[in-house]
N, C-alpha and C positions, 0 to 999 in steps of 0.2 A: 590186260586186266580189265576186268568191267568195272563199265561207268558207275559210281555210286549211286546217282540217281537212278538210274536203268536198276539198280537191285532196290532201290526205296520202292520207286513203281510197279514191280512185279510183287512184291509184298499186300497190293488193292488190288484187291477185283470189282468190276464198275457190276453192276446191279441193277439193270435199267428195266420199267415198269414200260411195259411199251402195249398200248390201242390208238390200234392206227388203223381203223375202217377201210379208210381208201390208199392210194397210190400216189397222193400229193407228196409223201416225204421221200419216194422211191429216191430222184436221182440225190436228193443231200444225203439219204441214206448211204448212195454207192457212191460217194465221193469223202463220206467224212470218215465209215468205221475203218480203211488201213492207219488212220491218225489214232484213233483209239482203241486199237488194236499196240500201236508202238506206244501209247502212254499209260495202259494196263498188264498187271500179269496174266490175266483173265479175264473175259465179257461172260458175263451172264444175264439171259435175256428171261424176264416172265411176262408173255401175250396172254393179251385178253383173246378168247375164245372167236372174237369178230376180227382179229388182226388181219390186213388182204393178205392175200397166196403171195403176192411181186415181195413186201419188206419180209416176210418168213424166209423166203427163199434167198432173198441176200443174205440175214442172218447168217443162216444157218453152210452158207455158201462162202463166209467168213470165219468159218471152223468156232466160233463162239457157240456156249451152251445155249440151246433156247427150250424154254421149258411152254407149259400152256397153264393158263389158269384152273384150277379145278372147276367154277363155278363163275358165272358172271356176277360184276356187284351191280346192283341195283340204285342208280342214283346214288347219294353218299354212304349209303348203305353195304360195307364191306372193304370200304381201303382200308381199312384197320387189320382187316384179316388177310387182306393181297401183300401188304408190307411186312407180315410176321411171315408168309409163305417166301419175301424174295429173300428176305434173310435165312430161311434155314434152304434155300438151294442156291444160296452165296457162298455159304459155311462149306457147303459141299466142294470147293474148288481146292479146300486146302487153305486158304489164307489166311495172313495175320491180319488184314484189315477189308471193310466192304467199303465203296463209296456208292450208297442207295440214291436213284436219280429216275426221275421220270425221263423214258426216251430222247420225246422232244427236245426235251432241256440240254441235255448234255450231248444232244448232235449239234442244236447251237450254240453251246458252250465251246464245243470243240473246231467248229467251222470261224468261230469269230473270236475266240481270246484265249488259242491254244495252250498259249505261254503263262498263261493266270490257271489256268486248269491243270498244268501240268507243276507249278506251283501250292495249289490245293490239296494234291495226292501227296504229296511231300509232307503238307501238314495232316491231311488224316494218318497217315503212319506214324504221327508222334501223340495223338488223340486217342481216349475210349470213347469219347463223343465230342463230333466235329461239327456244331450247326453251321450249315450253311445260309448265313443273311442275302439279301441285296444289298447295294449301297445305296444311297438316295436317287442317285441317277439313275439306277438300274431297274427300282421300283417307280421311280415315276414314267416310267416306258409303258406300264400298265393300263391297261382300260379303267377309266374310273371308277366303276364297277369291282374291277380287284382293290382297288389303291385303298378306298374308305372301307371297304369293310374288312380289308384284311389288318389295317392299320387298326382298326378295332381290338382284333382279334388279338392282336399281336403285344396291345397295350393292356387287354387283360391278363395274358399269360407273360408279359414281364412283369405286373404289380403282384401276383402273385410265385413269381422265381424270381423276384428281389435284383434281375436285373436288364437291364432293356436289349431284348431280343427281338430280330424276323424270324419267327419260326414258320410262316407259312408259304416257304420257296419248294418245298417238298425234295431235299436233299439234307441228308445226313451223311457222314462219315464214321466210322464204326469199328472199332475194334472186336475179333472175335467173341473177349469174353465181357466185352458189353451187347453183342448181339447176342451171345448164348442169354444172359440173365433178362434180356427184354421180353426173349421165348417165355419167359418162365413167368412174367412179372405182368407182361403186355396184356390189357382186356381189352379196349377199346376196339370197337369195330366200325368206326366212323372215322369223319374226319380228325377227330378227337386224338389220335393215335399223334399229330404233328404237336401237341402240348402235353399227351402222356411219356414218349420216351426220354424227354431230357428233365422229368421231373424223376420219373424211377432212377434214370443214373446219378440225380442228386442225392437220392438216400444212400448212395456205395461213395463212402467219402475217400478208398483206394481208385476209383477212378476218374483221372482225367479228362473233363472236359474242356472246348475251347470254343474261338466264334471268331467267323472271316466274314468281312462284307464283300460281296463278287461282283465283279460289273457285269460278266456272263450268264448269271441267272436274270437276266432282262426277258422283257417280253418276247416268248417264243413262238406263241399260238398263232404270228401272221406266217412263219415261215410255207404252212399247208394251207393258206387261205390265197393265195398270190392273183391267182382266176378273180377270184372276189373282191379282193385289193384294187385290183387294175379295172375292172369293172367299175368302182366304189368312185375310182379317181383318184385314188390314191391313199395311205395308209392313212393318214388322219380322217377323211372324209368317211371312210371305212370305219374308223372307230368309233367316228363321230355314231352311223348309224348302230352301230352296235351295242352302244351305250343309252342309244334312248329304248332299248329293248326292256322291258317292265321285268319282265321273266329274269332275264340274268342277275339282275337286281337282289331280285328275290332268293334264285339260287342262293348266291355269293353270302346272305346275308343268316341262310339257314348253315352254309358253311361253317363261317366266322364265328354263330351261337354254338356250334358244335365243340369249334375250337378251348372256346372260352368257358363253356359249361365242363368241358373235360378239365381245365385246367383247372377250376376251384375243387371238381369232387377228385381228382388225383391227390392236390393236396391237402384236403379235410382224408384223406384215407392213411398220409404219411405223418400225421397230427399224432 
């Protein structure tokens, strides 16, 4: 007889947003997807256009779907429309449930807290919408830079969903026919998209949502940086200089306004 969980997990298919320029992620790449290849029913990959040759090739050399982006986004301009496209070539696998993830994330989600991840799919399969938080320990891993403005962000789009959320880990979990009405429902074409889909799934009071804090969504962005790390002197000293960078600042902080302006005009729109 099959394992019960083994039929819960084939029930997900992972949905992984994957730009990856270079070949830093190559070897975690070829050591982590037979792990998530056994804790999904299906991979589904959508590259950006600049993905290298070396991670396509393993993909796709791991029998998982990999599709290409139509269009490059532009600075924040377009994850709104790249996360409505990995959902409708999710939906394509057949499933009853997606769990959406940027790459990175979820090869270190899977290389470092298999057993919490494999935990996770268990609860988007009983979810229409599964946010996925950090837990305090996992967000302060963060560059300061992420930590204040996303805490920002995060404390505007809980005063207006009435309850305290991390929405800006960039993973969701999904049920089919909460990803079909996102299709229908979803404008945002910015970052804005991370505070418009769990405000639309509050106006279908038939669907279930929930919220897990992860210790696996912790900072991933040094996994491809390691040259620079070890260079740096080491991960702090690295962050250190990383964070006196004026620009990322700035980024992060256009982000966050993105985040936070979507969530007030989503909900003067459900008014």
């Amino acid at each position: 007889m099959e394992d019960p969980r083994r039929q819960t997990q084939s029930r997900v298919t992972l949905v992984a947003t994957v730009h990856q320029p270079n070949d830093a992620l190559g070897e975690l790449t070829r050591a982590t997807l037979p792990g998530l290849q056994a804790l999904y029913g299906a991979l589904v990959f959508l590259c950006s256009q600049t993905t290298s040759a070396e991670i396509l090739t393993l993909l796709r050399a791991s029998g998982a779907t990999v599709h290409h982006e139509r269009q490059q986004p532009t600075n924040l301009s377009g994850i709104g429309r790249v996360r409505r496209q990995a959902l409708r070539l999710g939906l394509t696998s057949g499933c009853d449930h997606l769990h959406l993830c940027d790459f990175d994330r979820v090869l270190h989600w899977a290389a470092h807290y298999p057993d919490e991840l494999r935990q996770v799919i268990g609860e988007i399969a009983n979810c229409d919408l599964l946010i996925l938080g950090r837990s305090e320990r996992a967000f302060s891993t963060h560059p300061p830079y992420q930590v204040e403005t996303e805490r920002l962000a995060n404390l505007v789009f809980s005063k207006v969903y009435g309850q305290e959320r991390d929405i800006t880990a960039g993973s969701r979990g999904l049920s089919r026919r909460a990803a079909e009405l996102l299709l229908i429902h979803s404008r945002e074409e910015g970052a804005g998209v991370d505070a418009e889909w769990p405000l639309i799934v509050s106006r279908f009071p038939e669907l279930r949502s929930g919220y897990i804090l992860c210790e696996g969504l912790e900072f991933e962005t040094a996994d491809r940086h390691q040259a620079e790390i070890a260079q740096a002197g080491g991960l702090e000293r690295w962050l250190e200089a990383q964070s006196a960078r004026p620009e990322l600042w700035v980024h992060r902080l256009r982000v966050a306004c993105e985040i936070a302006e979507a969530a007030l005009r989503v909900a003067e729109c459900c008014q």
